[in-house]
C-alpha positions in Angstrom: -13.1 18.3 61.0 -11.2 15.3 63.0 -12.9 12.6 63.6 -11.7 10.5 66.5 -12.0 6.4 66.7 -10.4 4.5 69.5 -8.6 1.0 69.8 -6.9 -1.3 72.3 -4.2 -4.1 71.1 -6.7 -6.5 72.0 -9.1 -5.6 69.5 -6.6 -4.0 67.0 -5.6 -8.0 64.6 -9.6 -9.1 65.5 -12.5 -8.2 63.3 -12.7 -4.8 65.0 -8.9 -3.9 63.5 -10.5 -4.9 59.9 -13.4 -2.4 60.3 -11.3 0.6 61.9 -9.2 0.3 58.1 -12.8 0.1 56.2 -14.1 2.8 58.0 -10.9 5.1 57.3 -10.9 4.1 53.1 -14.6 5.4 53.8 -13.7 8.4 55.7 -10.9 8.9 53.0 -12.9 8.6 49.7 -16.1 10.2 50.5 -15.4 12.8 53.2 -13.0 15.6 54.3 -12.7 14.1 57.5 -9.0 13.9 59.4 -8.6 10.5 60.7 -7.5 10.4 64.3 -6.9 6.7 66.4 -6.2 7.1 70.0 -4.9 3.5 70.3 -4.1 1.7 73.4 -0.8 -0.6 72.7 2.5 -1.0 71.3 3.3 2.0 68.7 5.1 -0.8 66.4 1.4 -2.4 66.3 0.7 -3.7 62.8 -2.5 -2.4 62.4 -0.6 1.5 63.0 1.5 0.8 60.5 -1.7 0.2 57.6 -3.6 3.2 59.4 -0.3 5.5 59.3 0.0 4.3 55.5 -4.0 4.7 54.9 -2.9 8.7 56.6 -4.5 8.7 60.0 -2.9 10.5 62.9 -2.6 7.7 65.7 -2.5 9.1 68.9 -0.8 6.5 71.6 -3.2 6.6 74.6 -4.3 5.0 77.7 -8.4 5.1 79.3 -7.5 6.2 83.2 -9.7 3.1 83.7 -7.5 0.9 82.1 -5.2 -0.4 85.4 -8.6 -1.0 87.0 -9.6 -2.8 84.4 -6.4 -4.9 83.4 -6.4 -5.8 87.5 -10.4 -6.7 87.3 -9.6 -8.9 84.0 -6.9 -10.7 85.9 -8.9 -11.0 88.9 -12.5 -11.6 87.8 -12.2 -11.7 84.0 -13.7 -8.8 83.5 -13.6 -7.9 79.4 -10.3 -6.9 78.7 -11.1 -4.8 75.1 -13.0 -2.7 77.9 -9.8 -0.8 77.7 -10.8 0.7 74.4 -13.8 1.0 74.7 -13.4 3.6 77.7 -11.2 5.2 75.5 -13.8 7.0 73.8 -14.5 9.3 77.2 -10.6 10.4 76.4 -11.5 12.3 73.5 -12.6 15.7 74.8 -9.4 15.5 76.8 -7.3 14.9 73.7 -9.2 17.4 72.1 -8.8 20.4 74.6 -8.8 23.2 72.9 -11.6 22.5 70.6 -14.6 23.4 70.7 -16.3 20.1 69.5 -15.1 16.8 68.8 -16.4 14.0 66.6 -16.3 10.6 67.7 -17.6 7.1 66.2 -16.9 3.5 66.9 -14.4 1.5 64.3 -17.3 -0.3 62.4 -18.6 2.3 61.0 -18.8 3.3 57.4 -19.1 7.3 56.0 -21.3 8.1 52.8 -20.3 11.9 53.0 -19.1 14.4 55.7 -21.6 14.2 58.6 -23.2 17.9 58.9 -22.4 19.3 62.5 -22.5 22.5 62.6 -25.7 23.2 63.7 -25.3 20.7 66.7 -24.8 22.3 69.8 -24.9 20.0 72.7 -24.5 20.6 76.3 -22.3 17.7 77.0 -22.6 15.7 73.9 -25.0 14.9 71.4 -25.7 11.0 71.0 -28.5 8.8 68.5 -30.7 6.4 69.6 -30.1 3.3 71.7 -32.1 0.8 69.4 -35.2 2.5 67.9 -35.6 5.6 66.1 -38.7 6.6 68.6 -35.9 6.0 71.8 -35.7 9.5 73.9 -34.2 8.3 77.0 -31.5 6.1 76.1 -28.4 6.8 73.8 -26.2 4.4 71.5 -22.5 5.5 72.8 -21.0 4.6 69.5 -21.2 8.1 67.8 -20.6 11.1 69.8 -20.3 14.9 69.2 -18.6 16.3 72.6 -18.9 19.9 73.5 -15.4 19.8 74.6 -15.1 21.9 77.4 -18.6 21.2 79.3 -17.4 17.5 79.1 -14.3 17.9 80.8 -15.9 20.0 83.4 -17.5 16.5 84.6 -15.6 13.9 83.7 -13.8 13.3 86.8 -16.8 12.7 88.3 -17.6 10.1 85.5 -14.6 8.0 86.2 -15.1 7.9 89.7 -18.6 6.9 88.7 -17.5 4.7 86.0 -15.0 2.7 88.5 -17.5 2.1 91.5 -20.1 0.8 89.0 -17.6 -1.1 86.5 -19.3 -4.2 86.5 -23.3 -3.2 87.6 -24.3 -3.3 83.7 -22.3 -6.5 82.4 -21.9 -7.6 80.1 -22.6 -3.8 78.9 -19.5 -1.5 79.4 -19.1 1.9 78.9 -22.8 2.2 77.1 -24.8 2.0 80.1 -22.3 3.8 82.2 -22.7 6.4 80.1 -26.4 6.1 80.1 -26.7 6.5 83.6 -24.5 9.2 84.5 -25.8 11.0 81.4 -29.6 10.3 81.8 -31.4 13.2 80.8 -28.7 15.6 80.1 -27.8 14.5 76.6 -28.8 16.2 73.8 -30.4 14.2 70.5 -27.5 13.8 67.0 -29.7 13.6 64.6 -30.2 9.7 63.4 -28.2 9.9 60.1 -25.4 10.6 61.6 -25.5 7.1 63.9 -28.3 5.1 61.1 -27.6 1.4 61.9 -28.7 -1.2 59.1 -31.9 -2.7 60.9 -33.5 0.8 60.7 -34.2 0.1 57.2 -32.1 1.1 53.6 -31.2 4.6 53.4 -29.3 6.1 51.0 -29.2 10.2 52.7 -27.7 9.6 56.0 -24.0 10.2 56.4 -23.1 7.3 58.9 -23.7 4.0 58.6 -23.0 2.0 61.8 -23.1 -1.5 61.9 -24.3 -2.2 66.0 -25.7 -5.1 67.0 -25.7 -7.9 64.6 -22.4 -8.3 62.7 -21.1 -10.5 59.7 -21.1 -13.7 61.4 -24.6 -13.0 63.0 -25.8 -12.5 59.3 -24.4 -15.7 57.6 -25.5 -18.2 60.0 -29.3 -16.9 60.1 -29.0 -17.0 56.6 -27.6 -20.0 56.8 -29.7 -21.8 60.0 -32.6 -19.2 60.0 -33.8 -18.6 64.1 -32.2 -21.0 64.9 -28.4 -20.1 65.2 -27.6 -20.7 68.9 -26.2 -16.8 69.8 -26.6 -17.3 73.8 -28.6 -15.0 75.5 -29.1 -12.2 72.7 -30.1 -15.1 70.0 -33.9 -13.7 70.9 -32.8 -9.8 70.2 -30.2 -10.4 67.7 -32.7 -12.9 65.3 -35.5 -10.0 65.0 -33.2 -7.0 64.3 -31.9 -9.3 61.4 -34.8 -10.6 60.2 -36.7 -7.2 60.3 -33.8 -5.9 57.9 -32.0 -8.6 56.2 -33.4 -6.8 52.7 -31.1 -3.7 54.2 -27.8 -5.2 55.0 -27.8 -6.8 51.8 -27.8 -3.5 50.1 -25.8 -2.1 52.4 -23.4 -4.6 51.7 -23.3 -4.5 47.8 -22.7 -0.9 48.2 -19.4 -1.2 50.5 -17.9 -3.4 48.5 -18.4 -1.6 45.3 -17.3 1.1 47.0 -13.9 0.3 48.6 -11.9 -2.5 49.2 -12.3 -4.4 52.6 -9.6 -5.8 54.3 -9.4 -9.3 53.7 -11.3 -10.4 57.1 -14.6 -8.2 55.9 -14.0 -9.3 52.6 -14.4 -12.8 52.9 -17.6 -12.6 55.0 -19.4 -10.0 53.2 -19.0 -11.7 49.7 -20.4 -14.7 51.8 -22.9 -12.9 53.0 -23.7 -12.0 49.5 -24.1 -15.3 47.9 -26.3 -16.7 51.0 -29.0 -14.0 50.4 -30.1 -14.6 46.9 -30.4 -18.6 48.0 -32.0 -17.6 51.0 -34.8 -15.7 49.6 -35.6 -18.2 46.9 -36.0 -20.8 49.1 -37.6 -19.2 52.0 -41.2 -20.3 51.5 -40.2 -23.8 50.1 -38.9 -24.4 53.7 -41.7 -22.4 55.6 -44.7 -20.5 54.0 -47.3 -23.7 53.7 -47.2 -24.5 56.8 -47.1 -20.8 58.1 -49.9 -19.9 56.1 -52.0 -22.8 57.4 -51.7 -21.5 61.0 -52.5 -17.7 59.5 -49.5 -16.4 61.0 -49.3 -12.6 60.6 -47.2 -10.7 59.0 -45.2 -8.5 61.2 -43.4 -5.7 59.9 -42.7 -4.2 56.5 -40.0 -1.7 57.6 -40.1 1.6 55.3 -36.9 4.3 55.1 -35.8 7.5 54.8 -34.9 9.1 51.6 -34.0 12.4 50.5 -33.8 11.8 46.3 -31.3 14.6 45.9 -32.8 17.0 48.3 -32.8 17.9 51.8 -35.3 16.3 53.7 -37.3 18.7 56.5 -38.0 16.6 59.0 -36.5 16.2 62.7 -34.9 12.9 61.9 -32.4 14.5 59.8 -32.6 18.2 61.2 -34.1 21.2 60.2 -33.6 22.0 56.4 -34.8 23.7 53.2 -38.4 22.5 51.6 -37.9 20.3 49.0 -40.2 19.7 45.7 -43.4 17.4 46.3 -43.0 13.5 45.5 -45.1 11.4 44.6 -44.5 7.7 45.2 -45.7 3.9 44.6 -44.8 1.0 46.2 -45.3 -2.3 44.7 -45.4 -5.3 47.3 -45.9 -9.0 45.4 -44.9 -12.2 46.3 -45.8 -14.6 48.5 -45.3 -12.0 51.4 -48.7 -10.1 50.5 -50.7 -13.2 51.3 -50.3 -12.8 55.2 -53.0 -11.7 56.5 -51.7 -8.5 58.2 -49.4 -6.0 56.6 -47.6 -3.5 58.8 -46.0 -0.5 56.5 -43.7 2.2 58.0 -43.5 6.1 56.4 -41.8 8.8 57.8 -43.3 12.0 56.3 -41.5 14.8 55.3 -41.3 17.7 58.6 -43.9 15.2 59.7 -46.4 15.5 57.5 -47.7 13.1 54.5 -50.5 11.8 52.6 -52.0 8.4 52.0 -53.6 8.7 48.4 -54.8 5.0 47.7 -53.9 1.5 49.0 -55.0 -0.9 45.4 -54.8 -4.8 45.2 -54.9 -7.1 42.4 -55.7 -11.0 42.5 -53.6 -14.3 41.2 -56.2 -14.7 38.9 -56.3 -11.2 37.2 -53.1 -9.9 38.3 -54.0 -6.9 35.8 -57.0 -5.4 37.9 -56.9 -3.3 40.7 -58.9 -2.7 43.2 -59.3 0.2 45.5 -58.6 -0.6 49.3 -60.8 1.1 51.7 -58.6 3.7 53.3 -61.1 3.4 56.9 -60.6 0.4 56.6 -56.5 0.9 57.3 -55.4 1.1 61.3 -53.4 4.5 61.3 -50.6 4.3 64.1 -48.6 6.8 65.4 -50.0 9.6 63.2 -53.5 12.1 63.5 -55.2 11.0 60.2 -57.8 13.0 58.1 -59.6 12.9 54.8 -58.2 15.3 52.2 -61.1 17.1 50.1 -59.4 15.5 46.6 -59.3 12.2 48.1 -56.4 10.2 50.2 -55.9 10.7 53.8 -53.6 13.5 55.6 -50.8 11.8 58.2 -49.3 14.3 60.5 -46.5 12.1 62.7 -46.8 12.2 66.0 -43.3 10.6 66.5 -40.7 9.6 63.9 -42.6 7.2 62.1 -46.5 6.3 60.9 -47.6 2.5 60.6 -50.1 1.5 58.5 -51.6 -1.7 59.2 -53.5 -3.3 56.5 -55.6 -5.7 58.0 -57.7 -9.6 56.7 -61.2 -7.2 56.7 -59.3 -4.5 54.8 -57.9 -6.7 51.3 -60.1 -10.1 51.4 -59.4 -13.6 50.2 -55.5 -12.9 50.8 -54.6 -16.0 50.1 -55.0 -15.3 46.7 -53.5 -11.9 46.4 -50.9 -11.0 43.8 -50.1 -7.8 44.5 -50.8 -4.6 46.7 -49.7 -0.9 45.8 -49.4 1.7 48.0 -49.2 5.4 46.9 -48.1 8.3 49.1 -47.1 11.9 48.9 -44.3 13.7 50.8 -43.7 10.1 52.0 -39.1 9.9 51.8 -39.2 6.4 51.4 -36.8 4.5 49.6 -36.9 0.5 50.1 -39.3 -1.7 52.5 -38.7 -5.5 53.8 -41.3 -7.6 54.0 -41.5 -9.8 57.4 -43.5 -12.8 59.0 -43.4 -14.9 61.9 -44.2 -18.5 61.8 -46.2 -20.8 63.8 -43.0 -20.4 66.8 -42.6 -16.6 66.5 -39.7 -17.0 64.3 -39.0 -13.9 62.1 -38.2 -14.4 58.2 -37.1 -11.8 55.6 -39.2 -12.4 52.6 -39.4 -9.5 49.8 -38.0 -6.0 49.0 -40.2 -2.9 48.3 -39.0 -0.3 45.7 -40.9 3.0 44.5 -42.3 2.0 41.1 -43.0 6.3 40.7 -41.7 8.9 41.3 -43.4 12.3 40.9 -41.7 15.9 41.7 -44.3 18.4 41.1 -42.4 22.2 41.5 
């Protein structure tokens, strides 16, 4: 299958360049993908010389925006890199013929060959904006066209694209593409567009690294909250806080992995040796005086995980049933002593089990004891007791939360440990999060299954 990624001369020697050749090595060591660039610029570029030596097809192209745009970037400084990213609505063109084609944005990285063939889309088939539980609004940044039906309207979309070129700035073609396609989109399923702050997740195919990027992740780790990012410092803070645990891993894998280009490189092994310090001294700096103002603890975000098997479940698409698991979840530290513990599962084809929430003290961190499962706020899910014990959770949406409140696990303040066990429950990793006395979000602990059970 081709997979199609576009680029302007603008963006070609930045940071975007560097992650176009990552996500090819990717593409080229784990997949069966063929590479395809439609760039816009000079065909003696030196980034088409690495990706013509790395074995992608470049394709020298031109957005039918772009004179608008060069004239609005001369005239009102409009963004010139929008160039490429309009490039993207190119693709069916360039792909007549076909009867799909496969689009992502450069910084992107590919685990195996995304599974497509069961995708049938009207026009195209797009992920979520920001949250797994988004219906109405699309991320723009992986696309699977149906070819033909696309081309069939996208005259119309220029001509809507140019009379409304700058109502979303400083959004470009995303909320273009929003609008005109508002309801007539159809859903990709979300591990082939997974983006890092959904959580650590080892089954999905594409890993696409929206929002926050390398220089966003170093100076919260470096500065916490209080890096100065303009006006998305607010949106930008909370997606990496609420999954600082899974760009770390993330991280460590790529660069075990492949080689980045020597941009990436340098920040991600940055990145690398700022996390370690930054957990241990996370609570030196700002857990007394959070825990004197009994600030909650806002979100322990749980993720997918298939362990070897298909998972059944509309995140991922319909597939086969896989063997029952069995899972605990240790979560110690100083993280556990908040007095509210959020915990996100996704059960597999939407239905799980809670089978017991334990505790154990500072004092006798070797006995446990049993956490009233009533006594757990169920979101998201229709709960009911089991005959053999536990709770049933059928998901309503993508995801259940399980909020552990003070009244639930008393005395927290001197908790040592809580462990949760589920069933049919595909998750891999969770991140602990709290907020401070100023709503500011920290990363504070990593959750790993301490069991796993299959049971044929």
């Amino acid at each position: 299958m081709k997979w199609y990624f576009c680029l302007d001369a603008f963006g070609a020697n930045r940071e975007i360049g560097a992650w176009a050749e990552l996500a090819v090595q990717s593409a080229r060591k784990n997949t069966s993908l063929h590479p395809v660039c439609l760039f816009d610029g000079p065909a003696d570029d030196p980034l088409v010389g690495r990706l013509k030596a790395l074995d992608v097809e470049v394709i020298i192209s031109r957005s039918r925006l772009a004179d608008i745009i060069e004239n609005a970037h001369r005239t009102s400084n409009y963004p010139i890199h929008g160039k490429g990213a309009f490039l993207r609505a190119e693709v069916p063109r360039i792909a007549a013929g076909d009867e799909h084609a496969f689009y992502t944005d450069c910084d992107v990285f590919f685990f195996c060959d995304p599974q497509t063939s069961e995708l049938k889309p009207d026009f195209f088939s797009a992920g979520p904006r920001q949250l797994l539980s988004e219906t109405d609004l699309f991320n723009s940044g992986v696309l699977y066209f149906n070819v033909e039906r696309f081309r069939s309207v996208e005259d119309e979309f220029f001509a809507f694209c140019q009379s409304n070129l700058f109502k979303f700035l400083p959004g470009m073609d995303e909320p273009l593409f929003n609008a005109f396609f508002r309801e007539k989109f159809d859903p990709l399923p979300a591990g082939l567009n997974w983006r890092p702050f959904f959580g650590f997740n080892r089954s999905i195919s594409v890993l696409h690294f929206h929002g926050p990027k390398l220089e966003h992740l170093a100076a919260y780790l470096s500065s916490g909250p209080d890096a100065d990012w303009g006006p998305y410092a607010k949106d930008l803070t909370e997606l990496i806080a609420s999954s600082i645990h899974s760009y770390y891993r993330y991280i460590e894998d790529i660069v075990a992995a492949v080689t980045p280009p020597a941009y990436l490189d340098v920040s991600m092994q940055q990145f690398l040796r700022l996390y370690p310090k930054f957990c241990s001294t996370i609570f030196e700096l700002h857990g007394e005086a959070a825990l004197s103002k009994q600030i909650e603890l806002r979100e322990l975000s749980c993720t997918l995980k298939k362990r070897q098997r298909k998972v059944a479940d509309h995140i991922f698409g319909t597939s086969s049933k896989s063997d029952v698991v069995v899972s605990q979840y240790l979560f110690e530290g100083g993280a556990v002593t908040y007095p509210h513990l959020l915990i996100k599962l996704f059960p597999n084809a939407g239905v799980g089990e809670l089978r017991k929430v334990s505790y154990a003290y500072k004092a006798d961190p070797n006995t446990w004891h049993e956490c009233s499962l009533d006594a757990i706020e169920k979101r998201g899910c229709d709960a009911s007791a089991l005959a053999v014990g536990g709770l049933s959770l059928i998901a309503q949406a993508h995801e259940v939360q399980l909020v552990i409140p003070p009244k639930a696990i008393p005395n927290r303040h001197d908790l040592h440990a809580i462990l949760v066990e589920c069933r049919e429950c595909a998750d891999e990793v969770a991140t602990g999060i709290y907020a401070d006395s100023q709503g500011r979000f920290f990363s504070v602990n990593g959750a790993t299954p301490t069991k796993t059970i299959r049971q044929q």
